[in-house]
FIDRENDREN-891774 format. One record per residue (C-alpha): residue in three letters; residue number from 1; x, y, z. Coordinates in steps of 0.1 Angstrom, whole numbers. Layout:
[rec "ALA", NUM, [X, Y, Z]],
...
// end
This chain:
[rec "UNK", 1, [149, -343, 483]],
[rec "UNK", 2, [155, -373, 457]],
[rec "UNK", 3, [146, -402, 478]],
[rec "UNK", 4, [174, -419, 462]],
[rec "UNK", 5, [199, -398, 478]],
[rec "UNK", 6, [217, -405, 511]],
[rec "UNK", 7, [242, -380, 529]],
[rec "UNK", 8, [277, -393, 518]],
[rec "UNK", 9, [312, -389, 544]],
[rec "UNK", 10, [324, -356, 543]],
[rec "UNK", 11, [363, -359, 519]],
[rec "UNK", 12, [386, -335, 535]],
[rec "UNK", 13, [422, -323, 520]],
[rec "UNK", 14, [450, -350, 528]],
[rec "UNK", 15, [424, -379, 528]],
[rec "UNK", 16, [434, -408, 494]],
[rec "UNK", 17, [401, -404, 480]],
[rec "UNK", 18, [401, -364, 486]],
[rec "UNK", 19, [436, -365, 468]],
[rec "UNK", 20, [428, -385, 438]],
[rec "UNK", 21, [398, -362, 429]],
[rec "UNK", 22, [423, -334, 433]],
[rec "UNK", 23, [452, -351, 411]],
[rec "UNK", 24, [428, -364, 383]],
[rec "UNK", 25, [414, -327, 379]],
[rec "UNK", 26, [446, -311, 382]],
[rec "UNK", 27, [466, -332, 360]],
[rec "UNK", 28, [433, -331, 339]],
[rec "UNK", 29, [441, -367, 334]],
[rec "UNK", 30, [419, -386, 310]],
[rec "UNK", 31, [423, -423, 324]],
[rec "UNK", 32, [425, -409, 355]],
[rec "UNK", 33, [388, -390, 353]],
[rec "UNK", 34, [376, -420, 335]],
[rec "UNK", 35, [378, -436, 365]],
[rec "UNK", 36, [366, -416, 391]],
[rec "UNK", 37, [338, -396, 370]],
[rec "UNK", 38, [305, -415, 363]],
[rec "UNK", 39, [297, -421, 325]],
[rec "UNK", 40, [269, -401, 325]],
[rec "UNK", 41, [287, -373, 341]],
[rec "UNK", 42, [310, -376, 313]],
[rec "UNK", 43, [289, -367, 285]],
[rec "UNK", 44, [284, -330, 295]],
[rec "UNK", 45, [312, -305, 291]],
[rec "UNK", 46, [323, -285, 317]],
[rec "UNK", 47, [315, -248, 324]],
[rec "UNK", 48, [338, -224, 305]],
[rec "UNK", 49, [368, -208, 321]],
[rec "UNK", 50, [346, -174, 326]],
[rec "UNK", 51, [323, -190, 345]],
[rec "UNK", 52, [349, -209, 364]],
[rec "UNK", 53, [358, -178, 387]],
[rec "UNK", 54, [320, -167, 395]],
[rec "UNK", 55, [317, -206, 409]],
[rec "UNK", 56, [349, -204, 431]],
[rec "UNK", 57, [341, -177, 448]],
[rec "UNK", 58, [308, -188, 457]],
[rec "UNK", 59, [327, -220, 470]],
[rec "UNK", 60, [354, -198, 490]],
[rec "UNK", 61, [326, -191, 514]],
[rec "UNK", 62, [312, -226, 515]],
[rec "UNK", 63, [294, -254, 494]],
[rec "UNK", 64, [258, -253, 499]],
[rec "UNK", 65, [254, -282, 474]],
[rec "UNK", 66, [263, -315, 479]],
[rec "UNK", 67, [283, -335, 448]],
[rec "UNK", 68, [268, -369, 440]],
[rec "UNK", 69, [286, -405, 437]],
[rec "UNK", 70, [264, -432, 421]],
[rec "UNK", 71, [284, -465, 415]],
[rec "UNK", 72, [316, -450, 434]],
[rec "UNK", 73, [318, -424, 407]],
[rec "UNK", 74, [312, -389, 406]],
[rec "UNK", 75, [277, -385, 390]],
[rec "UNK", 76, [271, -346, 392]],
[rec "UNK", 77, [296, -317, 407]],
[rec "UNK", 78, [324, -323, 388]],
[rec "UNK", 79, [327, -284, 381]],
[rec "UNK", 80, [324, -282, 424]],
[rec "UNK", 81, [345, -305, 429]],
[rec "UNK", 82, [375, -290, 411]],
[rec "UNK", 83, [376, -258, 425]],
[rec "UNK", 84, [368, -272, 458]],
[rec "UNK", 85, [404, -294, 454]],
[rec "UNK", 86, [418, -261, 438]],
[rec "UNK", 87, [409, -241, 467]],
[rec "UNK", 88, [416, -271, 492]],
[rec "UNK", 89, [384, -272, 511]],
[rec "UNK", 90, [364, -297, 525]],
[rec "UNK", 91, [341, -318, 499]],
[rec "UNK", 92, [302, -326, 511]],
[rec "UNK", 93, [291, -356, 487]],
[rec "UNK", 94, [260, -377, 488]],
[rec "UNK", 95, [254, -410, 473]],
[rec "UNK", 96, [228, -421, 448]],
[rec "UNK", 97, [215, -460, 452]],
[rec "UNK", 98, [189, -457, 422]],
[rec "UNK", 99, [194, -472, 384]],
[rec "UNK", 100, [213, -458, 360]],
[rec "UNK", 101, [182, -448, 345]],
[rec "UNK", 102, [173, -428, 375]],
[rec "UNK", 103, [207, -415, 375]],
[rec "UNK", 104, [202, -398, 341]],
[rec "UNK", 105, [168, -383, 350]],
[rec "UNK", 106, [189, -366, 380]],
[rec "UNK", 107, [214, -356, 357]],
[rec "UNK", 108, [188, -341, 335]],
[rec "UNK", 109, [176, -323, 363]],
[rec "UNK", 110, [206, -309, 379]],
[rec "UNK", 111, [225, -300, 344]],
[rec "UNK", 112, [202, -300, 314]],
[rec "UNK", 113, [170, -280, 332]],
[rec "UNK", 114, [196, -262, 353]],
[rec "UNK", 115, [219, -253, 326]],
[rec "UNK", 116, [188, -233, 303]],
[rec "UNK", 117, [208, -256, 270]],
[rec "UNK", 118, [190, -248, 239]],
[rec "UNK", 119, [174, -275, 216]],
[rec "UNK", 120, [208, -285, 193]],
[rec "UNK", 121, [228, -290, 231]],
[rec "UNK", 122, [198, -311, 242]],
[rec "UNK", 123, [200, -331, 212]],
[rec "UNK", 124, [238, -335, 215]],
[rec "UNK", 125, [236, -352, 251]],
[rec "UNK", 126, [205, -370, 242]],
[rec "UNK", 127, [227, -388, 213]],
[rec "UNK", 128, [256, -392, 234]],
[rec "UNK", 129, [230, -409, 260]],
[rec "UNK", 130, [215, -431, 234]],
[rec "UNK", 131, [250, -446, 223]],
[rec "UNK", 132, [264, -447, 261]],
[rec "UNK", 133, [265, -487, 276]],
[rec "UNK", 134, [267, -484, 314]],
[rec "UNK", 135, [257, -516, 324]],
[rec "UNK", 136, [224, -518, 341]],
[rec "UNK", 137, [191, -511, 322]],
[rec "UNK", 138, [158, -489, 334]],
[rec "UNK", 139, [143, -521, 350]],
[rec "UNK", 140, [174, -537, 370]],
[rec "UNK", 141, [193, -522, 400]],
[rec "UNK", 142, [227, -521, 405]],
[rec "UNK", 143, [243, -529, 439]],
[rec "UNK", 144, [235, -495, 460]],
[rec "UNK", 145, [275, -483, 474]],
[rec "UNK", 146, [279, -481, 509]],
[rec "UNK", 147, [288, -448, 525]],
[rec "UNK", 148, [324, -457, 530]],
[rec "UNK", 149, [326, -465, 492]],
[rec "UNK", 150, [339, -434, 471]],
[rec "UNK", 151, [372, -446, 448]],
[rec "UNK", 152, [407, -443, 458]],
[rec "UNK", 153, [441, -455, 446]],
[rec "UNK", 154, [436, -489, 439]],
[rec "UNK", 155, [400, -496, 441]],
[rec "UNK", 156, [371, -495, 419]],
[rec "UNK", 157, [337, -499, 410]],
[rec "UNK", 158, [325, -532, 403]],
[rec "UNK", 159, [301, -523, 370]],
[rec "UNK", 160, [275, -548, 350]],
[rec "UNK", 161, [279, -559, 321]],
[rec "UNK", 162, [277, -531, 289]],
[rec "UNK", 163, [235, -520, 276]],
[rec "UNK", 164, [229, -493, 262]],
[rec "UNK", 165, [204, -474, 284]],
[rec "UNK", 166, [178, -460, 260]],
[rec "UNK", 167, [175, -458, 225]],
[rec "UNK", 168, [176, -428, 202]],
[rec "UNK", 169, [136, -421, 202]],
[rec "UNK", 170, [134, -426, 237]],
[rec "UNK", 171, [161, -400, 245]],
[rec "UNK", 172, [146, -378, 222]],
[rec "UNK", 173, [117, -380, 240]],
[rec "UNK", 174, [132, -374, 272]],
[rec "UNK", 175, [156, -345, 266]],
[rec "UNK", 176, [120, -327, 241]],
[rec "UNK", 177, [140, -327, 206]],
[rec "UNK", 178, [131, -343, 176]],
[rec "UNK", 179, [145, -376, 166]],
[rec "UNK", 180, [161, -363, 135]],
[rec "UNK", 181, [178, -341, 161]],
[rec "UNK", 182, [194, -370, 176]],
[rec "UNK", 183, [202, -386, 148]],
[rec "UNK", 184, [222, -357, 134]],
[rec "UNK", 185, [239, -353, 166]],
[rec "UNK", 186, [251, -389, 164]],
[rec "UNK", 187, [261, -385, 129]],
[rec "UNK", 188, [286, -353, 139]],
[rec "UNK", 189, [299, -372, 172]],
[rec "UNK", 190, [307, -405, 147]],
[rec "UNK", 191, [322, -390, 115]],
[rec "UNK", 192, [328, -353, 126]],
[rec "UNK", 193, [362, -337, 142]],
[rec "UNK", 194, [360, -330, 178]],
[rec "UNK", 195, [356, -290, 169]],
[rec "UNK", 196, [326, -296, 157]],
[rec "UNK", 197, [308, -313, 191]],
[rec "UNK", 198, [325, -288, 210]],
[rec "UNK", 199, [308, -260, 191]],
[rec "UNK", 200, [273, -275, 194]],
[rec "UNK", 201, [278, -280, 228]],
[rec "UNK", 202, [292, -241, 235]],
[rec "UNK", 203, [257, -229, 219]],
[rec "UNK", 204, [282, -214, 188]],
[rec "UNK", 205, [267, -240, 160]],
[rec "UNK", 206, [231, -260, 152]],
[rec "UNK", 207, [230, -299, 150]],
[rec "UNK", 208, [216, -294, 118]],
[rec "UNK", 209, [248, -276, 103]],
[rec "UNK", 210, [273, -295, 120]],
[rec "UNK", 211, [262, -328, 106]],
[rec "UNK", 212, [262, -315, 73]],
[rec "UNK", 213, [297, -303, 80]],
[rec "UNK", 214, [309, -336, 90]],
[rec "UNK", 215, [298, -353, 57]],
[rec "UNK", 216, [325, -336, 44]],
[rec "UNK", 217, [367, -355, 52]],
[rec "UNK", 218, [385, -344, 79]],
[rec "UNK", 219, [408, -321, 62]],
[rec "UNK", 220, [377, -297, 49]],
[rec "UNK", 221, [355, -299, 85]],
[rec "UNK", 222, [389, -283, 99]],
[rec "UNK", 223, [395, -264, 73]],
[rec "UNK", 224, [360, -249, 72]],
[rec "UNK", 225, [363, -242, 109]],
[rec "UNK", 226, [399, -230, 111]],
[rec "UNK", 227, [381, -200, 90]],
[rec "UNK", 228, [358, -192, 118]],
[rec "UNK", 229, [364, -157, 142]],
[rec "UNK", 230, [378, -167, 179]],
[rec "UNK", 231, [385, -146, 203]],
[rec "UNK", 232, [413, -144, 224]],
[rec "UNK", 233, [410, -174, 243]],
[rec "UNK", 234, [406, -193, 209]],
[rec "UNK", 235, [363, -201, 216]],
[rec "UNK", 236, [344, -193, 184]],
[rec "UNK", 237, [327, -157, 187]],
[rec "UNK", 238, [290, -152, 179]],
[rec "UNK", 239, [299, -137, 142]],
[rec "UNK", 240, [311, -176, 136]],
[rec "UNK", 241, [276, -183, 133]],
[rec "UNK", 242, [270, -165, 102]],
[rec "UNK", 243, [301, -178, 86]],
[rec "UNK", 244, [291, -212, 95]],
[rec "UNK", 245, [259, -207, 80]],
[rec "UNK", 246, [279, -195, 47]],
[rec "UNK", 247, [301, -227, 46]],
[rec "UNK", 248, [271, -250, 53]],
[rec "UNK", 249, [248, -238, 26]],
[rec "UNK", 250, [281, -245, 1]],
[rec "UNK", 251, [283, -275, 20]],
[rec "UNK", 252, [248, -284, 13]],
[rec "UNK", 253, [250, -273, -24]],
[rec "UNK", 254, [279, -294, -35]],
[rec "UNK", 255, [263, -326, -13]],
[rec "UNK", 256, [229, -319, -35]],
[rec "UNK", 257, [249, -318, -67]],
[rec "UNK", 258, [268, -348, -60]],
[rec "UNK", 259, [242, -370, -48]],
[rec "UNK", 260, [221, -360, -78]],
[rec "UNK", 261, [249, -370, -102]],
[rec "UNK", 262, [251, -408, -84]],
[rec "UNK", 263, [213, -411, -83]],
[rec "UNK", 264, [211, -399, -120]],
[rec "UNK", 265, [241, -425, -125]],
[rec "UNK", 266, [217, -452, -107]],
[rec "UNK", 267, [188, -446, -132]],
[rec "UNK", 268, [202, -445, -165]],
[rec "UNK", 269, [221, -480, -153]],
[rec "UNK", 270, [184, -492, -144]],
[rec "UNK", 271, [170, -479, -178]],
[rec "UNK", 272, [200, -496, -198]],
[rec "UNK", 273, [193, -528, -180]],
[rec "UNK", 274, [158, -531, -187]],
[rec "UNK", 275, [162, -522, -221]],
[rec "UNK", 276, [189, -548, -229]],
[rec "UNK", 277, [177, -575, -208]],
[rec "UNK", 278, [139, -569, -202]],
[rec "UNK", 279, [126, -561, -242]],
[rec "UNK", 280, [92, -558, -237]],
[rec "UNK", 281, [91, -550, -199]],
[rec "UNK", 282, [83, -510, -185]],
[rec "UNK", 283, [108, -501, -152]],
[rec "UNK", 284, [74, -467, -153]],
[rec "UNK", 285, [40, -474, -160]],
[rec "UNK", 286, [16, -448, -161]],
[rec "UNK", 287, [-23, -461, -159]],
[rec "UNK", 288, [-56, -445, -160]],
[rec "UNK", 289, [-79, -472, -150]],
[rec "UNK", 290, [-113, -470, -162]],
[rec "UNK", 291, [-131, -466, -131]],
[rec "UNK", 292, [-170, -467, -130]],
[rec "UNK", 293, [-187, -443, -107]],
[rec "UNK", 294, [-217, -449, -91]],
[rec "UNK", 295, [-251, -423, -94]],
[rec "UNK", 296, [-282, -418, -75]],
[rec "UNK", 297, [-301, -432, -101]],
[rec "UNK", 298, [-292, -445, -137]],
[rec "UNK", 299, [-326, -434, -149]],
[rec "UNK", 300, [-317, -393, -143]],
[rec "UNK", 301, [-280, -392, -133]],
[rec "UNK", 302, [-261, -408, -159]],
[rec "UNK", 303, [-263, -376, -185]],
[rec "UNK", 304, [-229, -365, -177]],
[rec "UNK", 305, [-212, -403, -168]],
[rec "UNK", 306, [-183, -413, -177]],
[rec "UNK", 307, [-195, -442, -195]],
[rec "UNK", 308, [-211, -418, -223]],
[rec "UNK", 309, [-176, -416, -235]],
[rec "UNK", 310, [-158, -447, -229]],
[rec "UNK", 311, [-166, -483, -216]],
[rec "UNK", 312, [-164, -483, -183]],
[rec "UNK", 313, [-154, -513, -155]],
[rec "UNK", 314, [-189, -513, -144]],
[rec "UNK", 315, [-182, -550, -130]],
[rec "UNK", 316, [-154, -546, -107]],
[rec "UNK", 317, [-164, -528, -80]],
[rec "UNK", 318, [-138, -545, -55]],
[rec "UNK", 319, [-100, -541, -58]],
[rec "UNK", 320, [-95, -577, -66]],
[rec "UNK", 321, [-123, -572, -94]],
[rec "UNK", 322, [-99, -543, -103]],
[rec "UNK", 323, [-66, -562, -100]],
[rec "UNK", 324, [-75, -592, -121]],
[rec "UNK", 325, [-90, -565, -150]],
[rec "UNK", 326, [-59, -554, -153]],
[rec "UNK", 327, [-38, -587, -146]],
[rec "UNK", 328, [-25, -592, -186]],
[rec "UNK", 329, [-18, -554, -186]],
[rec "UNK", 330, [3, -550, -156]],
[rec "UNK", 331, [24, -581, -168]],
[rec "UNK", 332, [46, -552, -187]],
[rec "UNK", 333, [60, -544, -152]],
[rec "UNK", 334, [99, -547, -151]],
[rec "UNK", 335, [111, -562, -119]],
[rec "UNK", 336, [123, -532, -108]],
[rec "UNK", 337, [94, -507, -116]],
[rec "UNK", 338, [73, -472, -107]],
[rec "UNK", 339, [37, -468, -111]],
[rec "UNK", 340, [21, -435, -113]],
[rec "UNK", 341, [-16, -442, -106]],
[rec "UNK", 342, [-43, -421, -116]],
[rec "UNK", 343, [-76, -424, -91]],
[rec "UNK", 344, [-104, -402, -84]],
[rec "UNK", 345, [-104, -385, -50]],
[rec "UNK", 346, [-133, -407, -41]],
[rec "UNK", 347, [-116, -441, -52]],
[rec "UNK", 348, [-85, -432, -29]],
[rec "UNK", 349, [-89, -458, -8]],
[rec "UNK", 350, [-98, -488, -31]],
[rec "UNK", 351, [-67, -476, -53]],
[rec "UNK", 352, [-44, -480, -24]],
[rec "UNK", 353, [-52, -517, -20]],
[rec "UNK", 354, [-52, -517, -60]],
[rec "UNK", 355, [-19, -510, -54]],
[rec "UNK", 356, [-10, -528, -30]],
[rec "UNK", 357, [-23, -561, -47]],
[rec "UNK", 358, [-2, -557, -78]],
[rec "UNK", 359, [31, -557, -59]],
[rec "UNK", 360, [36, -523, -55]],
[rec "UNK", 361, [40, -500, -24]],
[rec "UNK", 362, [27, -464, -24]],
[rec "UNK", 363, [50, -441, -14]],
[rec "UNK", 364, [34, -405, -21]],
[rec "UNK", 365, [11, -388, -43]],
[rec "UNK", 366, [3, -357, -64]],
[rec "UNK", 367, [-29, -340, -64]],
[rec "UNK", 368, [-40, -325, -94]],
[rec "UNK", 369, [-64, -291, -86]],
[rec "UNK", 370, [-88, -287, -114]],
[rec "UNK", 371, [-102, -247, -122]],
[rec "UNK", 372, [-136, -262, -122]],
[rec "UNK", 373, [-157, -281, -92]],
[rec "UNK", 374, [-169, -316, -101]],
[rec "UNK", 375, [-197, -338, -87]],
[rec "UNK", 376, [-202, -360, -57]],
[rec "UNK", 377, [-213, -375, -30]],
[rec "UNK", 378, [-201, -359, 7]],
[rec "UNK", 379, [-179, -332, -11]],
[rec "UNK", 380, [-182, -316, -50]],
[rec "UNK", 381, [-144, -327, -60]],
[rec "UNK", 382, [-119, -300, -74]],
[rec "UNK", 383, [-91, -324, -75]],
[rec "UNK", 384, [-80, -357, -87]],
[rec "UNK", 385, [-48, -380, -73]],
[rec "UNK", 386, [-20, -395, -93]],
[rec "UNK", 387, [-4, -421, -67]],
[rec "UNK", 388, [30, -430, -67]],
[rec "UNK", 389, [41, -470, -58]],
[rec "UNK", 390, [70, -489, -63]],
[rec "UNK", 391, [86, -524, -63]],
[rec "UNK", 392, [122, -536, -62]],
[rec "UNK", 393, [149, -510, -64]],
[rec "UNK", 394, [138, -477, -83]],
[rec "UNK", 395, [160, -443, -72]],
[rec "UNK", 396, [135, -416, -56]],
[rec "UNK", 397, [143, -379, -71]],
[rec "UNK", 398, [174, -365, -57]],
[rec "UNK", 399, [168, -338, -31]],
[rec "UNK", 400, [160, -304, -43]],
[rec "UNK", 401, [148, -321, -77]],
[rec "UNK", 402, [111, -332, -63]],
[rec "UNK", 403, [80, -315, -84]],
[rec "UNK", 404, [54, -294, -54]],
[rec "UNK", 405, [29, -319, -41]],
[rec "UNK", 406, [1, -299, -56]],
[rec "UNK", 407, [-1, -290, -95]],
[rec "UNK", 408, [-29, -265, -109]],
[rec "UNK", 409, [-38, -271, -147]],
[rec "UNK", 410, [-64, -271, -171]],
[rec "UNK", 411, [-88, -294, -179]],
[rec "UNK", 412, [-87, -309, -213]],
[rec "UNK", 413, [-114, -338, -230]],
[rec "UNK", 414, [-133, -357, -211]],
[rec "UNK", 415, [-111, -379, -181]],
[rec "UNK", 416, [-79, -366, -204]],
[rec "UNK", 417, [-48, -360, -180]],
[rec "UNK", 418, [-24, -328, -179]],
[rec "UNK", 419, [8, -327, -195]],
[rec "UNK", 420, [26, -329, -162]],
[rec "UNK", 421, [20, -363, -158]],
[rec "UNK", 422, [47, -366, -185]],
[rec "UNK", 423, [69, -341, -177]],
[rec "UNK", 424, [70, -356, -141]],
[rec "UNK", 425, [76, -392, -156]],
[rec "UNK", 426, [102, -382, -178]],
[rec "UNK", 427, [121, -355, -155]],
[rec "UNK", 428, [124, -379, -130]],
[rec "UNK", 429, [132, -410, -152]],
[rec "UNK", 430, [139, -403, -185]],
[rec "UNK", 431, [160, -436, -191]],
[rec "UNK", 432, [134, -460, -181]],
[rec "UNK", 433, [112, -478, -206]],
[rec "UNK", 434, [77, -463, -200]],
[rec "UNK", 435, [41, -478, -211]],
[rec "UNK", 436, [6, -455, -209]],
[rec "UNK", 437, [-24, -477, -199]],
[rec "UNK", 438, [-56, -463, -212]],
[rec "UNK", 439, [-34, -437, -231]],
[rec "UNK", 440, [-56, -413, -251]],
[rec "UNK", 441, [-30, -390, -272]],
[rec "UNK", 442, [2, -403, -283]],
[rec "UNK", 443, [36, -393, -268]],
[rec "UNK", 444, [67, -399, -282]],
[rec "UNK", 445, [90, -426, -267]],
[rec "UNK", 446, [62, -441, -248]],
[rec "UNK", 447, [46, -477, -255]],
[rec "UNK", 448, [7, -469, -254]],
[rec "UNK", 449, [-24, -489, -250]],
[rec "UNK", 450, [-58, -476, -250]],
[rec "UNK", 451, [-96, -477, -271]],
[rec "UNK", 452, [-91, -438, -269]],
[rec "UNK", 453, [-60, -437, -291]],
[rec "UNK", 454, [-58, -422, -323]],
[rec "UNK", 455, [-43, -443, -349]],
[rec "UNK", 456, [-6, -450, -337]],
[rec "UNK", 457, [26, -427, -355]],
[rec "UNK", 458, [50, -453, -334]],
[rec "UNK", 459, [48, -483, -319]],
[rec "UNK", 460, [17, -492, -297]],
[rec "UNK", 461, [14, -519, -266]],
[rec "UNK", 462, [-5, -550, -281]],
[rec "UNK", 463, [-26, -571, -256]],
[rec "UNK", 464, [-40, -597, -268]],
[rec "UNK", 465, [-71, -597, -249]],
[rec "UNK", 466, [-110, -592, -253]],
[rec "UNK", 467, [-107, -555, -235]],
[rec "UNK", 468, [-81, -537, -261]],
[rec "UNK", 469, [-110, -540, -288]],
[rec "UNK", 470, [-134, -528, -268]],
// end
């Protein structure tokens, strides 16, 4: 027994209150169930019309379930309660003097547990619960009604002032779907047509495709449903799932393509403004730094170091060491600007704050896997990182368009980079002024600086500092 529950007055046939639960379910009266049905209650459909007859003739014989008031409104049994006025027999009720918070953890367990709803119906209430102001919060109680106090003509609840009761995470949570689940739902019950929640809720369609149906206008979302097999009381069948399925994948096609087209649209206006306004200035650098790894000992491990190849930062051992190395060269760094980072496995965690100090914030990373295994310390590496960071307002890929996480390729000269570094840059933005730091092959339409490069066939980044001659 809910120890927030206590027995209510029995409502028989004739009785004011009895009559205006029987008119407002009859008349299937909006304002009118508005007012006598809790908003909590609200928020779930009720059963089907098959269903309807298995329930009255369980009722016929007697209700072995009470229905529940909370806040002089009907809180659970409103599918009881309108067969029970149907058939004109006497209604038991209870009252609930807990928070509305408690109230929906009832509700959860009388409808959502009871009901077996799969995961896109769970998420459907759970957003409809997130968005729903009732008045009193999880911490405050509301004024417990008395036993005499179920609505009739005339009166009414008095109710608190409008909070939402939980947030979208936290009903989430609650109701064991994912918040993307929610947030889909809320998108459908905002922007889509009412066809649309109804199927989720009926178990005929997925959160998932019903929010990418309502991205599209009205008209379509209609349109695309009006296609969908019924039967003969006009409910979508089961074969409406696979044509749903059908329309959202062309739904999800022509959404790709189009927000492709605007993101490509966004870039090339970046790469035009940096160009005409910025000369000088990269909106994508790509850097190798020329990091110095530490040996055992530099008497008998230094036979295959870097260092035997190109000068090393021997000195800056510390990010800010690193940042201020590189100080003049990152000063080619548009406003609005990418920079794909090149770190040993091993240096992950200095680069990040590398990053970090020069403005820019990582977002993700490839990882390059190399056919041969390296040196080190705790692991023999087999892979190297290019990190991705950002500052101001640079357009990630469009969806569908992203390169795999992972790229295998060969190894090439000593600390030379794979091709795909390039094609990656220049896929992703090919209107964006690019520089190579530490470049050691040229490439054409890139700036380039670097003691590895051959002698320059186009224009080369000049620094005018102690480092480029070195």
């Amino acid at each position: 027994m809910n120890p927030h529950l206590q027995p209510g007055p029995l409502l028989q046939p004739g009785e004011p209150r009895y009559e205006q639960l029987a008119a407002a379910f009859r008349e299937n009266d909006e304002e009118k169930l508005k007012a006598i049905v809790h908003p909590l209650a609200r928020l779930l459909p009720m059963i089907p019309d098959q269903q309807r007859a298995t329930l009255r003739t369980s009722l016929s014989t007697g209700q072995n379930h009470a229905v529940i008031f909370h806040q002089a409104k009907l809180l659970d049994g409103r599918n009881r309660t309108r067969e029970l006025t149907e058939l004109r027999k006497p209604i038991s009720t209870a009252l609930f003097i807990g928070t509305n918070y408690e109230a929906l953890e009832l509700v959860k367990a009388e409808n959502i547990e009871r009901r077996h709803l799969n995961e896109s119906q769970r998420a459907d209430f759970a957003a409809r619960v997130a968005m729903l102001p009732v008045g009193a919060n999880q911490h405050t109680k509301v004024t417990p009604i008395g036993a005499p106090s179920l609505p009739f003509e005339g009166e009414s609840a008095e109710e608190p002032a409008p909070q939402t009761l939980i947030s979208q995470s936290e009903a989430a949570e609650m109701f064991n779907v994912s918040h993307r689940s929610v947030q889909r739902a809320a998108k459908y019950q905002k922007d889509g047509v009412p066809e649309l929640a109804e199927a989720v809720q009926a178990g005929t369609l997925a959160v998932s495709v019903a929010a990418e149906i309502a991205e599209r206008p009205a008209e379509e979302q209609t349109a695309i449903l009006a296609k969908l097999p019924r039967n003969e009381e006009g409910k979508l069948t089961p074969e409406a799932k696979k044509e749903i399925r059908k329309a959202a994948k062309e739904v999800r096609v022509e959404d790709q393509a189009e927000k492709k087209r605007k993101r490509d649209e966004k870039e090339k206006k970046l790469g035009d403004k940096q160009r005409q306004l910025e000369p000088g200035k990269a909106g994508l650098i790509l850097s190798d730094f020329e990091w110095h790894f530490k040996v055992r000992s530099e008497e008998t491990g230094m036979d295959r170091h870097a260092s035997n190849h190109y000068v090393t930062a021997r000195e800056a051992t510390t990010p800010e060491a690193i940042v201020e190395r590189q100080r003049e060269r990152m000063l080619v760094a548009a406003e609005d600007c990418i920079h794909l980072m090149w770190c040993p496995a091993s240096f992950s965690a200095i680069a990040h704050k590398v990053m970090e100090l020069q403005g820019f914030t990582y977002v993700s990373q490839f990882v390059w896997v190399k056919p041969s295994i390296g040196t080190g310390f705790w692991v023999r590496d087999k892979h190297e990182l290019l990190l991705i960071g950002v500052k101001g307002k640079i357009p990630c890929p469009a969806m569908g368009d992203q390169f795999d996480s992972a790229i295998e390729a060969a190894k090439g000269e000593h600390s030379e980079k794979p091709d795909f570094q390039y094609e990656i840059a220049e896929h992703y933005f090919p209107n964006l002024p690019k520089v190579e730091l530490n470049a050691r092959r040229p490439r054409k339409g890139w700036l380039q600086w670097g003691n590895q490069l051959p002698e320059p066939e186009q224009p080369t980044l000049s620094l005018e500092t102690s480092e480029a001659a070195e």
